[in-house]
Biopython code that builds the backbone (N, CA, C, O; Angstrom):
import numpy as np
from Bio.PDB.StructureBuilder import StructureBuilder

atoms = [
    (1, "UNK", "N", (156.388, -8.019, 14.992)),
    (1, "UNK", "CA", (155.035, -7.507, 14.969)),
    (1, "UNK", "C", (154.221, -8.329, 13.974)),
    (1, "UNK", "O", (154.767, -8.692, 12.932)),
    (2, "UNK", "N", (152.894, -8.659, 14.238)),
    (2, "UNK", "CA", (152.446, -9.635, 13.745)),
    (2, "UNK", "C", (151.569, -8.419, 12.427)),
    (2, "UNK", "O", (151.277, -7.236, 12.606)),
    (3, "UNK", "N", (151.324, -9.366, 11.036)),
    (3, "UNK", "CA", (150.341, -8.197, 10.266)),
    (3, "UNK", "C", (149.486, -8.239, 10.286)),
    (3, "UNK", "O", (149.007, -9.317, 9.934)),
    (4, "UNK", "N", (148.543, -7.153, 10.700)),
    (4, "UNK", "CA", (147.261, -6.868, 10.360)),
    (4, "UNK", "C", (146.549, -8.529, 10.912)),
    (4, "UNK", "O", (146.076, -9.403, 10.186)),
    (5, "UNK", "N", (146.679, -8.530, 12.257)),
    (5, "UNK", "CA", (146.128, -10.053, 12.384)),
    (5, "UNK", "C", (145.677, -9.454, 14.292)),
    (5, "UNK", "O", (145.533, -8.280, 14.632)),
    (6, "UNK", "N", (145.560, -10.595, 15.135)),
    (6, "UNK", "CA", (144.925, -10.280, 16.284)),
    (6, "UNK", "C", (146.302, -10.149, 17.296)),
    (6, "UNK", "O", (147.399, -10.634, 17.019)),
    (7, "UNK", "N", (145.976, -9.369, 18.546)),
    (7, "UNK", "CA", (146.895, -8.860, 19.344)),
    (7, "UNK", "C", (146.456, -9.199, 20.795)),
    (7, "UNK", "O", (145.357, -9.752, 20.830)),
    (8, "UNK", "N", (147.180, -8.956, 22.267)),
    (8, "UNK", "CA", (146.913, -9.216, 23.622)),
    (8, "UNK", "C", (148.006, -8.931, 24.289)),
    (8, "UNK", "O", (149.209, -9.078, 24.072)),
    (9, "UNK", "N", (147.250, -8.413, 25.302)),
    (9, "UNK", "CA", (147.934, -7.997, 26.648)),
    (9, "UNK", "C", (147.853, -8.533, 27.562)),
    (9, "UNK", "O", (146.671, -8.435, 27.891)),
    (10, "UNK", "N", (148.623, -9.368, 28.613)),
    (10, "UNK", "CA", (147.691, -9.504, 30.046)),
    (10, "UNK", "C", (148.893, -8.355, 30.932)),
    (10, "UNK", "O", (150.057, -8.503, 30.558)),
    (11, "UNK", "N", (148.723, -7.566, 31.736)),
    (11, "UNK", "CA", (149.804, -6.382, 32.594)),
    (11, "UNK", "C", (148.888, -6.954, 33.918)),
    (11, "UNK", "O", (147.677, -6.833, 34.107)),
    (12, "UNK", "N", (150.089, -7.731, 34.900)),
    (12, "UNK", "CA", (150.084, -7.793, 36.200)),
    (12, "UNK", "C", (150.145, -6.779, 37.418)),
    (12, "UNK", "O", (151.241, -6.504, 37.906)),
    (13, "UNK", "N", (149.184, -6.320, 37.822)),
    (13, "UNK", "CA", (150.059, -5.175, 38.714)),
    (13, "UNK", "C", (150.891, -5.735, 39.974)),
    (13, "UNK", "O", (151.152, -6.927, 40.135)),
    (14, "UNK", "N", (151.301, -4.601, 40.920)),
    (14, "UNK", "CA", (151.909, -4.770, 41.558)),
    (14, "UNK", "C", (151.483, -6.021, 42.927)),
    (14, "UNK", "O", (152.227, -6.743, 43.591)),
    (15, "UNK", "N", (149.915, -5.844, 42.942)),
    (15, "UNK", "CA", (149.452, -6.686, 44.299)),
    (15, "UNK", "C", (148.742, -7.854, 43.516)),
    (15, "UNK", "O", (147.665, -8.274, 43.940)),
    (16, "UNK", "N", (149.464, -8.531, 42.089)),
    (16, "UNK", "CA", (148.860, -9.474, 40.946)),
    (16, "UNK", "C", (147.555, -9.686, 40.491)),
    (16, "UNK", "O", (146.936, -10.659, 40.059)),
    (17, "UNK", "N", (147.322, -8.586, 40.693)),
    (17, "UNK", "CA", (145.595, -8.431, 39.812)),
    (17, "UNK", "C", (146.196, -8.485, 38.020)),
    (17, "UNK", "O", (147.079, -7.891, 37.402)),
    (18, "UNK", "N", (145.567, -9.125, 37.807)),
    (18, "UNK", "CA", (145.737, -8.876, 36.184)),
    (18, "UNK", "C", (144.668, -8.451, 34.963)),
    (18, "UNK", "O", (143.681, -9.001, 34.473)),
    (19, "UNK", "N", (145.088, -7.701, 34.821)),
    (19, "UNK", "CA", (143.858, -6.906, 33.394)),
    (19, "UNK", "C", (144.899, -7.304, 32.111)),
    (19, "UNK", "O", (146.128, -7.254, 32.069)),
    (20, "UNK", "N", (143.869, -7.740, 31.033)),
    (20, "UNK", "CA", (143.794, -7.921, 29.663)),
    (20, "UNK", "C", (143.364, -6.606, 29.045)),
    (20, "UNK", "O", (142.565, -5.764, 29.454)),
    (21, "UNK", "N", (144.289, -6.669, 27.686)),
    (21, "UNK", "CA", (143.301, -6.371, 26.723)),
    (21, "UNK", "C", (144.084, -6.632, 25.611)),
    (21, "UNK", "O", (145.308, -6.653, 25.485)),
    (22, "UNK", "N", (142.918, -6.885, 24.594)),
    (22, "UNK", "CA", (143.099, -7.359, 23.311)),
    (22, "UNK", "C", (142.707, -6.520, 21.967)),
    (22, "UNK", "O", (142.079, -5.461, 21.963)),
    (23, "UNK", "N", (143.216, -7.222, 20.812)),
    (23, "UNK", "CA", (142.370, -6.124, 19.632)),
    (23, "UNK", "C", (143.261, -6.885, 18.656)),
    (23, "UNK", "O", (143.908, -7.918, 18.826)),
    (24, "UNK", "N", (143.105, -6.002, 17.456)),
    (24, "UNK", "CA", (143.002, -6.534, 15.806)),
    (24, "UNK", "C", (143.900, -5.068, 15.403)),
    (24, "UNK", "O", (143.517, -3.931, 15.681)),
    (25, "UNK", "N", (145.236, -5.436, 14.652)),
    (25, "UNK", "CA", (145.451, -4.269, 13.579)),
    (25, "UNK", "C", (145.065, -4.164, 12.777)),
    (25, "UNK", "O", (144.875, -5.190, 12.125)),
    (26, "UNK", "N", (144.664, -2.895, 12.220)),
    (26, "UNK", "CA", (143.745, -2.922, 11.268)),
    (26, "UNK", "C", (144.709, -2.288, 9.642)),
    (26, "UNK", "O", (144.203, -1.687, 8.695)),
    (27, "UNK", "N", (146.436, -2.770, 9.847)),
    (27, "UNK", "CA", (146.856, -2.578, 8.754)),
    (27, "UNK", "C", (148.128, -2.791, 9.075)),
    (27, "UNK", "O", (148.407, -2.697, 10.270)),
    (28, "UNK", "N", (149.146, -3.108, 8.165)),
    (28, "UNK", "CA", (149.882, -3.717, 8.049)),
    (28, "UNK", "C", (151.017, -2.968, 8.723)),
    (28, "UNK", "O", (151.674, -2.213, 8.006)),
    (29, "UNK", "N", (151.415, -3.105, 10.330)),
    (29, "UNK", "CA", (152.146, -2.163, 10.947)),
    (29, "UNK", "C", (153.317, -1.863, 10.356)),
    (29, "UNK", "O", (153.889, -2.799, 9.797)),
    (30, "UNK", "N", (153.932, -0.570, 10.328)),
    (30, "UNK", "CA", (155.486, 0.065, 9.519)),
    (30, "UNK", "C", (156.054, 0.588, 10.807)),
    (30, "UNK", "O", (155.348, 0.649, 11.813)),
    (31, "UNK", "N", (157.126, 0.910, 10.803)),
    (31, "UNK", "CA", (157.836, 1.632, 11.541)),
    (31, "UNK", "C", (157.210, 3.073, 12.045)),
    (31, "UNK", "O", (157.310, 3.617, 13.145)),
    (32, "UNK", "N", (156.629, 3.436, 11.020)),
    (32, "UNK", "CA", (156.342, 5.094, 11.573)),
    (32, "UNK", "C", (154.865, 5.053, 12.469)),
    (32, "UNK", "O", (154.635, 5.795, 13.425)),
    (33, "UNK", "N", (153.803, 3.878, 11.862)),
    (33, "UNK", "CA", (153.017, 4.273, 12.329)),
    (33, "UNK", "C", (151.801, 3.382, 12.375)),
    (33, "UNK", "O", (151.321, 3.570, 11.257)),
    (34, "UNK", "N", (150.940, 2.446, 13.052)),
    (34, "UNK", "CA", (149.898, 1.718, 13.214)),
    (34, "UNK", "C", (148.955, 1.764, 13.568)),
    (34, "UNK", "O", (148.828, 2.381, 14.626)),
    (35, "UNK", "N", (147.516, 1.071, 12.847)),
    (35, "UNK", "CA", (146.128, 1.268, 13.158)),
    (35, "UNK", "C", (145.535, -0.062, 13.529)),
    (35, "UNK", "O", (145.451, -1.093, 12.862)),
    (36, "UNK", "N", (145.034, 0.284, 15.099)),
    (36, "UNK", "CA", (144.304, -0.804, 15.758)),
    (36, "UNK", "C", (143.014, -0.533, 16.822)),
    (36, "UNK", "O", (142.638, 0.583, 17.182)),
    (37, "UNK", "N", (142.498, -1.680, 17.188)),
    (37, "UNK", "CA", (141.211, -1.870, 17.802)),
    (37, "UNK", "C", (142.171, -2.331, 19.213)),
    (37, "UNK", "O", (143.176, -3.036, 19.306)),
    (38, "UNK", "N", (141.347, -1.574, 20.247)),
    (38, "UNK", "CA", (141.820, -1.848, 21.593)),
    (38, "UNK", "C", (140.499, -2.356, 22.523)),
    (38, "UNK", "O", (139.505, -1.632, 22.589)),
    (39, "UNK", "N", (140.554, -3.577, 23.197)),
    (39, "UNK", "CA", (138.994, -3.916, 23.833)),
    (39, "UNK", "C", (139.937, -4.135, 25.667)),
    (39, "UNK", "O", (141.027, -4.618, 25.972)),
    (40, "UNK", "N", (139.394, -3.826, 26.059)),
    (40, "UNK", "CA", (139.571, -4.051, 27.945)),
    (40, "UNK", "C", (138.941, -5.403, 27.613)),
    (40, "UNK", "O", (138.136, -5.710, 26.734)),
    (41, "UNK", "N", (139.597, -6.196, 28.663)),
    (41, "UNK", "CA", (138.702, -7.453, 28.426)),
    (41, "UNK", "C", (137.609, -7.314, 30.056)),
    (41, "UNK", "O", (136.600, -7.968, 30.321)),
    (42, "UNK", "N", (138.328, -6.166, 30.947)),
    (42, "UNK", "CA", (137.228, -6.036, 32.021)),
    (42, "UNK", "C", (135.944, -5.079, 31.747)),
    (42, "UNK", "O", (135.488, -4.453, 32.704)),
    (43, "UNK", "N", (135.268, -4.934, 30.289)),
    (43, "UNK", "CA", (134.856, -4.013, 29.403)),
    (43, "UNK", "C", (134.232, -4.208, 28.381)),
    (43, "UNK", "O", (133.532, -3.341, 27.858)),
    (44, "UNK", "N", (134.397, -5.468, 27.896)),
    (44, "UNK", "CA", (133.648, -5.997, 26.672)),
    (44, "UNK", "C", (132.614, -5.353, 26.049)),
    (44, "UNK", "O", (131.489, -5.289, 26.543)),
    (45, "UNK", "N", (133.039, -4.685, 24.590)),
    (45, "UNK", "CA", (131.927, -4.312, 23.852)),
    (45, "UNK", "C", (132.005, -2.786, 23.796)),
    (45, "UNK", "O", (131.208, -2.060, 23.200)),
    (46, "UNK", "N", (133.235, -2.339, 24.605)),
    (46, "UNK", "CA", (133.622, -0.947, 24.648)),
    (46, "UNK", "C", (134.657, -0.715, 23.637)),
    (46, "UNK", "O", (135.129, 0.252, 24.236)),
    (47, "UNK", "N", (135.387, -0.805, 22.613)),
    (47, "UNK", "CA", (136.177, -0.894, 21.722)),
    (47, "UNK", "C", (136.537, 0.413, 20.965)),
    (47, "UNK", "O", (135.754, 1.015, 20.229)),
    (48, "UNK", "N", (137.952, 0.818, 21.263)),
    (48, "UNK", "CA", (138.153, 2.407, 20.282)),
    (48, "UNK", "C", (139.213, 2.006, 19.615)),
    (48, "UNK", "O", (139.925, 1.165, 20.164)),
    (49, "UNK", "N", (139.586, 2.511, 18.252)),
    (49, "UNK", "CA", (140.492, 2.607, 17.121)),
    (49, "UNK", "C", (141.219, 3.230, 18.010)),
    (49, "UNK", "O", (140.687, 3.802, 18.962)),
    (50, "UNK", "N", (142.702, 3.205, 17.804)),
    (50, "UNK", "CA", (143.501, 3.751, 18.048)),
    (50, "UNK", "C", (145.172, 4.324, 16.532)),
    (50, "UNK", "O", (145.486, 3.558, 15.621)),
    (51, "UNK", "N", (145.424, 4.840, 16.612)),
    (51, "UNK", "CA", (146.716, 5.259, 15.740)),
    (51, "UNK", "C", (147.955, 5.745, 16.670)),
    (51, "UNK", "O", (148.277, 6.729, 17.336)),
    (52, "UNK", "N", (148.393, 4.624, 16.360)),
    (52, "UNK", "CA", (149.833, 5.250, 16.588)),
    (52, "UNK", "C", (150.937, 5.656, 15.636)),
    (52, "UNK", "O", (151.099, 4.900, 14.678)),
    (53, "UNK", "N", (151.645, 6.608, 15.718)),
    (53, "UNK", "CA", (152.996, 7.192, 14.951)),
    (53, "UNK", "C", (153.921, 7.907, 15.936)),
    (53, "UNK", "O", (153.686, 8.851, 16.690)),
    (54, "UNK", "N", (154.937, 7.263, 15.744)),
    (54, "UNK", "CA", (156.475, 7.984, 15.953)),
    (54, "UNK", "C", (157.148, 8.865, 14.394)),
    (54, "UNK", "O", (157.233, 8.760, 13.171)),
    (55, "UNK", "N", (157.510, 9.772, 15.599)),
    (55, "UNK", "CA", (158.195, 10.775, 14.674)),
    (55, "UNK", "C", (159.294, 11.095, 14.888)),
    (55, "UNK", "O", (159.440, 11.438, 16.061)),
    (56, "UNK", "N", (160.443, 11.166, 14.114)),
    (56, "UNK", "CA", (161.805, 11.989, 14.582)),
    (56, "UNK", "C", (161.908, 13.191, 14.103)),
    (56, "UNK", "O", (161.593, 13.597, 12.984)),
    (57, "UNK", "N", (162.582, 14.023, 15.417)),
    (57, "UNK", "CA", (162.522, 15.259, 14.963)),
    (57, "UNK", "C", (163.909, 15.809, 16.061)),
    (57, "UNK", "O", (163.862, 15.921, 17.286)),
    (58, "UNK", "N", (164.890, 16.037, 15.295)),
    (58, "UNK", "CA", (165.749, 16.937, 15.770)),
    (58, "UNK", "C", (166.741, 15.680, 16.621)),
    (58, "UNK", "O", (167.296, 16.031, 17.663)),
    (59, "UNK", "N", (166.903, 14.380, 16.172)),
    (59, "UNK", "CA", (167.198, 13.269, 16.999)),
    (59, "UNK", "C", (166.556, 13.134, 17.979)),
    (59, "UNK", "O", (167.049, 12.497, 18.910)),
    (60, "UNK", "N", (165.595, 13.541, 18.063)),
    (60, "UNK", "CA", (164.446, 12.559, 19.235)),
    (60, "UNK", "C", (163.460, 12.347, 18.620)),
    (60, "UNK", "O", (163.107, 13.067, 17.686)),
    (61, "UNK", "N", (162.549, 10.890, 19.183)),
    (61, "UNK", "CA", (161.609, 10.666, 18.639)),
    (61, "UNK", "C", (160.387, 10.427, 19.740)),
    (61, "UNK", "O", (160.254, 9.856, 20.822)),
    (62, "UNK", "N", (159.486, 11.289, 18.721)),
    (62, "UNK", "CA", (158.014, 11.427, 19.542)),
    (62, "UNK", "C", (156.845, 10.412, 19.251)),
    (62, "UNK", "O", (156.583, 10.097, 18.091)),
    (63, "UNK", "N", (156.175, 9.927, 20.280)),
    (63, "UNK", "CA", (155.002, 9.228, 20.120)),
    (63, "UNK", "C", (153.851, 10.241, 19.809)),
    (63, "UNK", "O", (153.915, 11.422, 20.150)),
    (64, "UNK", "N", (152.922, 9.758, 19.218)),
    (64, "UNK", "CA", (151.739, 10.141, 19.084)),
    (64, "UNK", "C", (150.464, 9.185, 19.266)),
    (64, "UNK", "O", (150.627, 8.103, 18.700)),
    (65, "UNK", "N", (149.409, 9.308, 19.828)),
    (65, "UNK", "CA", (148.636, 8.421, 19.544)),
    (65, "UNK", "C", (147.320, 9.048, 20.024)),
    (65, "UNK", "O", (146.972, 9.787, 20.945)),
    (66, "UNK", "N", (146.740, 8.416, 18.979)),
    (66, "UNK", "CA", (145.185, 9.077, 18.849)),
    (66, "UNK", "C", (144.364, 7.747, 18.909)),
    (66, "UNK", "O", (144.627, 6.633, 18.456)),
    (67, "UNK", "N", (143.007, 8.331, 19.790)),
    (67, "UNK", "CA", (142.401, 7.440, 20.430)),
    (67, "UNK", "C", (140.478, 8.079, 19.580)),
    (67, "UNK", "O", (140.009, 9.203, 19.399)),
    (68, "UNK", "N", (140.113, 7.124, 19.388)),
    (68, "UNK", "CA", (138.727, 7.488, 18.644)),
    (68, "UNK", "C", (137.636, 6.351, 19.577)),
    (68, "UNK", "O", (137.738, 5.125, 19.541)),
    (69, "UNK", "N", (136.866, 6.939, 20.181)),
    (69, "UNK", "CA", (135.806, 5.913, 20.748)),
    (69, "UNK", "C", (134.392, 6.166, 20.133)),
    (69, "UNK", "O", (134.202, 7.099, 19.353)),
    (70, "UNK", "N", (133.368, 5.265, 20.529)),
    (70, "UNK", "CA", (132.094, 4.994, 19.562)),
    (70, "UNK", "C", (131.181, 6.282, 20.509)),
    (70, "UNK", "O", (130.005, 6.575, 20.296)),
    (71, "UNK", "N", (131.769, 6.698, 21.208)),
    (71, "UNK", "CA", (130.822, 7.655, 22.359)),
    (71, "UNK", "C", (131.923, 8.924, 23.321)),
    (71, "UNK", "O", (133.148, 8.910, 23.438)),
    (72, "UNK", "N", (131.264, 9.574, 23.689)),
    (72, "UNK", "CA", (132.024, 10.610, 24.601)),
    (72, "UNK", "C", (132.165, 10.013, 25.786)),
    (72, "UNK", "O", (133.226, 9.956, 26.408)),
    (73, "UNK", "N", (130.969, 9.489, 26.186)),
    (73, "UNK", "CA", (130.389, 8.499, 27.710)),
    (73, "UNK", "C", (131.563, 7.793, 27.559)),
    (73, "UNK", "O", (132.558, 8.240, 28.130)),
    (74, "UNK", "N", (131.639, 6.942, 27.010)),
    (74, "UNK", "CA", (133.270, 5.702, 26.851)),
    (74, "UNK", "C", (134.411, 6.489, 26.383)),
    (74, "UNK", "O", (135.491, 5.905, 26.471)),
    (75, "UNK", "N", (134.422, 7.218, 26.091)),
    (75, "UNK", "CA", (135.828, 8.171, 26.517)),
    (75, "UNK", "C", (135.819, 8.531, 27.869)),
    (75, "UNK", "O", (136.803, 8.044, 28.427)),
    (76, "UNK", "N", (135.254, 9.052, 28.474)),
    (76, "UNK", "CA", (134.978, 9.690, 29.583)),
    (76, "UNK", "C", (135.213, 8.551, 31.025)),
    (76, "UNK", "O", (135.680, 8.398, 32.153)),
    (77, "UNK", "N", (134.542, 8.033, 30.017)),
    (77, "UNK", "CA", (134.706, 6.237, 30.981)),
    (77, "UNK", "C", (136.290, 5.935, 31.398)),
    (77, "UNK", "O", (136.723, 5.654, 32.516)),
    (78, "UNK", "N", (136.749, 6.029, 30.607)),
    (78, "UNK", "CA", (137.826, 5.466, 29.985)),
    (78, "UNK", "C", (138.790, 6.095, 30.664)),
    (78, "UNK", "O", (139.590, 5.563, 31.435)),
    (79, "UNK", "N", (138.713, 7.281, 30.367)),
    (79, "UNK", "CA", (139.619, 8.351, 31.231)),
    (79, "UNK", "C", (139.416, 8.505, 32.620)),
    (79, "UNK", "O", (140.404, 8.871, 33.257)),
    (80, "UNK", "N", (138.116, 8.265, 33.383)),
    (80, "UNK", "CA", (138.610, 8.019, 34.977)),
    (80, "UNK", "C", (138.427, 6.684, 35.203)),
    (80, "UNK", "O", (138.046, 6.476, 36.354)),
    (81, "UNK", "N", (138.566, 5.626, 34.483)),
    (81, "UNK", "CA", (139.548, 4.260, 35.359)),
    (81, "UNK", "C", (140.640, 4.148, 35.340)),
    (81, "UNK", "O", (141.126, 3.040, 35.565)),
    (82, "UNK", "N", (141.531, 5.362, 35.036)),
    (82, "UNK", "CA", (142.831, 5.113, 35.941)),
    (82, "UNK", "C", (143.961, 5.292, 34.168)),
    (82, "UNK", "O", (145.186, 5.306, 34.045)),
    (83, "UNK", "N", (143.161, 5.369, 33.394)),
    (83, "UNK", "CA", (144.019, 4.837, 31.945)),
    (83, "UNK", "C", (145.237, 5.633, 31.989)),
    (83, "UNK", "O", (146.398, 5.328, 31.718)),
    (84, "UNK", "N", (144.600, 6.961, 32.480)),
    (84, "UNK", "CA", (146.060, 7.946, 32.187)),
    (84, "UNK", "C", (147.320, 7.878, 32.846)),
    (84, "UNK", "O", (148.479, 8.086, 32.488)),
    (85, "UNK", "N", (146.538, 7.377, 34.370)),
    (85, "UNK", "CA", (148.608, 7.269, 35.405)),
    (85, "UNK", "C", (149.019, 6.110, 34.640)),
    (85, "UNK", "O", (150.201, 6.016, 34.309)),
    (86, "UNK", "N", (147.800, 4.811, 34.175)),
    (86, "UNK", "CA", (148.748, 3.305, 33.313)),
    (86, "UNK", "C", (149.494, 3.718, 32.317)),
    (86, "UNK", "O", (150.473, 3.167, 31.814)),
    (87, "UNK", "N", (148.858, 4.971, 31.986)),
    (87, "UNK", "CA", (149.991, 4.891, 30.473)),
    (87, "UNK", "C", (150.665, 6.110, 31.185)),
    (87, "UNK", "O", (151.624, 6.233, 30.423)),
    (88, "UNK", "N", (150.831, 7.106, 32.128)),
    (88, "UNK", "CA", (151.865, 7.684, 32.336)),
    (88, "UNK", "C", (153.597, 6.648, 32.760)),
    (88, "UNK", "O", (154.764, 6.716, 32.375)),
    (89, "UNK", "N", (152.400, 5.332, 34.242)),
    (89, "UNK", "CA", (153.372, 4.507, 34.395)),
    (89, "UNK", "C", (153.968, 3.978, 33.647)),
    (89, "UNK", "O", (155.151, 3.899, 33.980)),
    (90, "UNK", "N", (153.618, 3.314, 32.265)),
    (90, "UNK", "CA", (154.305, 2.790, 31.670)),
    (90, "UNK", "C", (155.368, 2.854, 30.870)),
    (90, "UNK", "O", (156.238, 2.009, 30.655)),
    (91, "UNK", "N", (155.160, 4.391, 30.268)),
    (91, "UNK", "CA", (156.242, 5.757, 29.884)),
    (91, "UNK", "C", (157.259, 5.782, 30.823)),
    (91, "UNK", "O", (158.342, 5.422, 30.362)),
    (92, "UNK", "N", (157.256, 6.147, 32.195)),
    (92, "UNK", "CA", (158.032, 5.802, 32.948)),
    (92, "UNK", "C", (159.047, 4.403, 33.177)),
    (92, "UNK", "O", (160.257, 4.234, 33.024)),
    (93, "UNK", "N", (158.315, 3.813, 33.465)),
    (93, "UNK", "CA", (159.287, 2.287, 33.454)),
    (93, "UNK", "C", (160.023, 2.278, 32.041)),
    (93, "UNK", "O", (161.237, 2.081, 31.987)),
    (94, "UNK", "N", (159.467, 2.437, 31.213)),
    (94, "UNK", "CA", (159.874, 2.388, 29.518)),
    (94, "UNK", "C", (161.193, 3.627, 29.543)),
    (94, "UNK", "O", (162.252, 3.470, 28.935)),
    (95, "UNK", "N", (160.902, 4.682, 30.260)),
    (95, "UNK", "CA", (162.104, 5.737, 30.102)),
    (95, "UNK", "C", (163.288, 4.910, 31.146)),
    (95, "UNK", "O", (164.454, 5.046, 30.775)),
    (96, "UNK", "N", (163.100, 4.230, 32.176)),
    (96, "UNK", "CA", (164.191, 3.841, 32.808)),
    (96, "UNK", "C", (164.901, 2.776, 32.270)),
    (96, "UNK", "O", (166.127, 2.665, 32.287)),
    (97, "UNK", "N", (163.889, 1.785, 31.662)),
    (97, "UNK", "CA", (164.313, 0.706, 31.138)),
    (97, "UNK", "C", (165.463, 1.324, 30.101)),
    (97, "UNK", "O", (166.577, 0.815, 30.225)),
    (98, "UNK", "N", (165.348, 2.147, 29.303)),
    (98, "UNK", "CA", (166.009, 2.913, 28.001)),
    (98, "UNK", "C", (167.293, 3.318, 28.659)),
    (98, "UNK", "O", (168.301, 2.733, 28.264)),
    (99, "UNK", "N", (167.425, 4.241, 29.616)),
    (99, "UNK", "CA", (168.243, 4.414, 30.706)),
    (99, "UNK", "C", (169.104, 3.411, 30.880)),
    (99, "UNK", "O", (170.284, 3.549, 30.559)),
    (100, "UNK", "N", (168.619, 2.247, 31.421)),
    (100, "UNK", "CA", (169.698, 1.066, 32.152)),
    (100, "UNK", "C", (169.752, 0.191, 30.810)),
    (100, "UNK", "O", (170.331, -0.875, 31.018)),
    (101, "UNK", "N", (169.381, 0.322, 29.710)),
    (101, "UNK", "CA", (169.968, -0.064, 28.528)),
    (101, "UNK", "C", (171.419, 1.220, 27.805)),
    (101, "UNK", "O", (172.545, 1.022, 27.348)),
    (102, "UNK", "N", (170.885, 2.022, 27.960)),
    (102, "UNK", "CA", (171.708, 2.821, 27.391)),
    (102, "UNK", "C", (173.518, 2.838, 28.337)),
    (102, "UNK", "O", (174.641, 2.877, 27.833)),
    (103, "UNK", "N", (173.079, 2.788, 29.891)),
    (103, "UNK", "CA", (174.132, 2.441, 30.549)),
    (103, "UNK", "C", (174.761, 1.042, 30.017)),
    (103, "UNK", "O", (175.944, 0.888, 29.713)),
    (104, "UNK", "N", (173.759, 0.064, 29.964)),
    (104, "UNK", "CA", (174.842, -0.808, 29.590)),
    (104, "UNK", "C", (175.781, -1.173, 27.967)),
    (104, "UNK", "O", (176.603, -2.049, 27.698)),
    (105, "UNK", "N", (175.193, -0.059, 27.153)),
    (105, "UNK", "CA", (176.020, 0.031, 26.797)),
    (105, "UNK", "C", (176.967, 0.993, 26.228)),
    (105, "UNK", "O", (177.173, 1.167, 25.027)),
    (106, "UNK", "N", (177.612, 1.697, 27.365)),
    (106, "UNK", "CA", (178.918, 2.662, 27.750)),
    (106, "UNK", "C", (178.209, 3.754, 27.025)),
    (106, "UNK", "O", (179.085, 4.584, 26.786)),
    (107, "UNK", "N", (177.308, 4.091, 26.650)),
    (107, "UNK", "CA", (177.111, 5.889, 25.898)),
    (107, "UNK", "C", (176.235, 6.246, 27.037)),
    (107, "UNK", "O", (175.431, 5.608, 27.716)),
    (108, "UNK", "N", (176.717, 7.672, 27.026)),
    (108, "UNK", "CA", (176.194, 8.749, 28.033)),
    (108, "UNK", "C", (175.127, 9.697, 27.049)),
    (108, "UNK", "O", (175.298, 10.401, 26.054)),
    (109, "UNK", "N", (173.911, 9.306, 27.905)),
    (109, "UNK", "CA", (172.598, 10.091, 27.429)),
    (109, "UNK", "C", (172.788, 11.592, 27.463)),
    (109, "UNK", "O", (173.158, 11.999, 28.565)),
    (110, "UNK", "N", (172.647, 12.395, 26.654)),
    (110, "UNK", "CA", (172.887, 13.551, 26.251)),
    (110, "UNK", "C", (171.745, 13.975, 27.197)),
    (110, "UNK", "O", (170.913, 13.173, 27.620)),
    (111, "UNK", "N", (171.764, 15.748, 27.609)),
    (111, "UNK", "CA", (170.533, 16.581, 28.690)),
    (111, "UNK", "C", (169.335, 15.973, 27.357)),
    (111, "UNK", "O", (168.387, 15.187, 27.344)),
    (112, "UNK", "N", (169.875, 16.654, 26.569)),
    (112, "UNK", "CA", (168.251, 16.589, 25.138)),
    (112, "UNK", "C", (167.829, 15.430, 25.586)),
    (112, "UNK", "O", (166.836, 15.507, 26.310)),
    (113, "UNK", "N", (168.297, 14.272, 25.375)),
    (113, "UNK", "CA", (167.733, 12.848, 25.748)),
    (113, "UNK", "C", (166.940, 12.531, 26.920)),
    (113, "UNK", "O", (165.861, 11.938, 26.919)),
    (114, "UNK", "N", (167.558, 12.968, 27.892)),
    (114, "UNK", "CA", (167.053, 13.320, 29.299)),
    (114, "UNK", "C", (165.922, 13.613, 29.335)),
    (114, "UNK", "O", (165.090, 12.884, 29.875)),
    (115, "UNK", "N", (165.553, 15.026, 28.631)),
    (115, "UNK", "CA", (164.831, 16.206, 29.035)),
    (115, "UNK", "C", (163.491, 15.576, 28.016)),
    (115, "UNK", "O", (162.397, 16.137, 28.078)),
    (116, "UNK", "N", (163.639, 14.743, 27.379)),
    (116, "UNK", "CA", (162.339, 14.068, 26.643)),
    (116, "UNK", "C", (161.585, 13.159, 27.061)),
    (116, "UNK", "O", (160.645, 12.769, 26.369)),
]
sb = StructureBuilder()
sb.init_structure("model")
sb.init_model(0)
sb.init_chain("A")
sb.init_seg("    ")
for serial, (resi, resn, name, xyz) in enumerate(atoms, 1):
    if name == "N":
        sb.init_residue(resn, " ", resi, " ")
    sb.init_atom(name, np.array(xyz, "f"), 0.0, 1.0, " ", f" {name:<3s}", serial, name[0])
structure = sb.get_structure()
């Protein structure tokens, strides 16, 4: 993880359209928890802080992330182009990926693990 310096995305979808986005941490990322600027690059000039923190609790660990925009309108925005199934999808692929890592190597995911 790079510090407190500039960041980028490009995510291909499935029929190779590709969307960017970029931004700046705005502090020196730790394990538990990081503060950054997120810009769509199909969006320019729309820009929200974001925080992220993981937490463990009870041997599982939870994401959190809080999203702050300059307007309600660009929240609102934001939330029907689709942001929520991208980041549901990506939770997904990310839980299987964890899955076919964890298979490969020989430990059996507990229900708790599962069920998170």
């Amino acid at each position: 993880m790079v510090r407190a310096g500039r960041w980028c995305i490009v995510h291909t979808d499935g029929e190779g359209r590709q969307y960017g986005v970029h931004g700046v941490f705005h502090s020196d990322p730790e394990p538990a928890s990081t503060v950054r600027t997120s810009e769509f690059e199909g969006a320019p000039g729309h820009v929200m802080l974001e925080r992220l923190e993981l937490e463990e609790q009870d041997g599982l660990t939870y994401l959190r992330s809080t999203m702050l925009f300059p307007t309600f309108h660009q929240r609102d925005v934001m939330m029907e182009s689709g942001m929520e199934q991208g980041i549901r999808g990506s939770f997904e692929r990310l839980a299987r990926l964890l899955d076919w890592l964890q298979e490969l190597s020989g430990e059996e995911a507990s229900p708790e693990d599962r069920a998170a």
